[in-house]
C-alpha angles and dihedrals in degrees: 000000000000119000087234089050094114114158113268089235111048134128095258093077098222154319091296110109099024125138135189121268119235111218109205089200090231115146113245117264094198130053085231098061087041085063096042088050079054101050083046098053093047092047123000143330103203134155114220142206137113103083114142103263102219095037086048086058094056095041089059104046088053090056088056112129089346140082121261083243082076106038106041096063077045093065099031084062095045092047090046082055106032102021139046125127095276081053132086091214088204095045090051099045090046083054092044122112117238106229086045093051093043081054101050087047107043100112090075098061127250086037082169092055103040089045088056091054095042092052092043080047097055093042088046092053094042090043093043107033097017095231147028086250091059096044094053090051090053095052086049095045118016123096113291102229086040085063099040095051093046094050095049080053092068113087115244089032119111135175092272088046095047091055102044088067090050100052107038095033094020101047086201106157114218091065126128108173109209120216127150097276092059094030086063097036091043090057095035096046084049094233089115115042105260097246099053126122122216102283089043088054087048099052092039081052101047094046095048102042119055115253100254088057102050090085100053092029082063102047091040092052082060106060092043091062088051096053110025114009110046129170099261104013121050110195075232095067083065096033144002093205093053099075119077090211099049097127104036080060139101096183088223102197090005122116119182102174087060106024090245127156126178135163102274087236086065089043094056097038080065107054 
């Protein structure tokens, strides 16, 4: 596969803001950056940044506790509605009403809920940076952890949530975004100890893999848990040899002789 070979529907949003990634040619000194050379070199190794801030944040909370098969039809009908370049995205979602909104938006699941959270989003960056422009410098320049932090203040916004926008907006490298794809791999593959949550997988994550990687390692990761290493069917419970990351990994909670798949957690409560 091409190293521009991205899935069509990811949170990035596109292609818009990418830059190449420069290899030093260095071996890995982790097993987890090891993994993460491995996912790169079977996708993509890509740095990121550039996103639009506020229209990120939508994005991702539009991809909450769904697939991106379901929200991003979700945003590219919002941003046909609300958006558009003659449009302040912000200013139109805070003026949005909420029914019409939940409507635009139902394909990606709790569209009531996730209205509610758009429209609070969009009054919270006009009230506390006074326009779409400010917010997004501040994603790009401010402090890391100061972004980070505000934006976790913001209901709706989780961790996930809150490093999405600084990695793909913010381009800030050091950032591993956790969702349940890279929370599982991370802890089958052993990188992350099995009974982690998803800030324990992120730290684990952003100690073990060098800053530049965490980006690609992430959307990579991704991808991996779409194609080979499901929830409930690994490609190794049909063959060893099917799966790319076969020997970088310690199949936590994964048992091939018997087809049995468990949470790692549960894997490692019962050694």
């Amino acid at each position: 596969m091409s190293d521009d070979a991205e899935p069509t529907e990811n949170i990035s949003g596109g292609t818009e803001g990418w830059e190449a990634f420069a290899d030093d040619g260095e071996e890995a000194t982790t097993r987890a950056e090891a993994v993460v050379d491995r996912l790169g070199e079977l996708y993509w190794q890509k740095a990121y940044g550039g996103r639009d801030a506020f229209e990120c944040l939508v994005r991702t909370i539009l991809s909450q506790n769904t697939s991106d098969v379901a929200s991003q039809p979700a945003h590219d009908a919002l941003m046909d509605r609300y958006g558009g370049d003659d449009k302040d995205l912000a200013e139109a979602l805070a003026a949005a009403e909420q029914s019409r909104l939940a409507e635009t938006i139902s394909s990606a699941g709790l569209y009531n809920q996730k209205s509610e959270v758009i429209i609070d989003a969009a009054e919270w960056v006009l009230d506390e940076f006074g326009s779409e422009a400010a917010f997004d410098e501040f994603v790009r320049t401010g402090d890391p952890d100061e972004v980070r932090d505000t934006l976790l203040s913001v209901t709706g916004v989780g961790p996930k949530t809150a490093d999405c926008v600084l990695l793909f907006s913010g381009g800030r490298g050091g950032v591993f975004p956790v969702d349940t794809h890279v929370h599982r791999i991370a802890r089958r593959l052993g990188v992350a100890p099995a009974d982690a949550d998803h800030e324990g997988v992120r730290a684990a994550l952003e100690q073990a893999v060098p800053a530049e990687k965490c980006g690609f390692g992430h959307t990579a990761m991704i991808q991996f848990g779409r194609e080979y290493c499901t929830a409930r069917k690994p490609a190794c419970l049909d063959d060893p040899e099917a799966c790319p990351m076969s020997e970088l990994c310690d199949q936590v909670g994964v048992y091939p002789a018997t087809g049995e798949v468990e949470d790692p957690a549960d894997a490692a409560a019962g050694d």
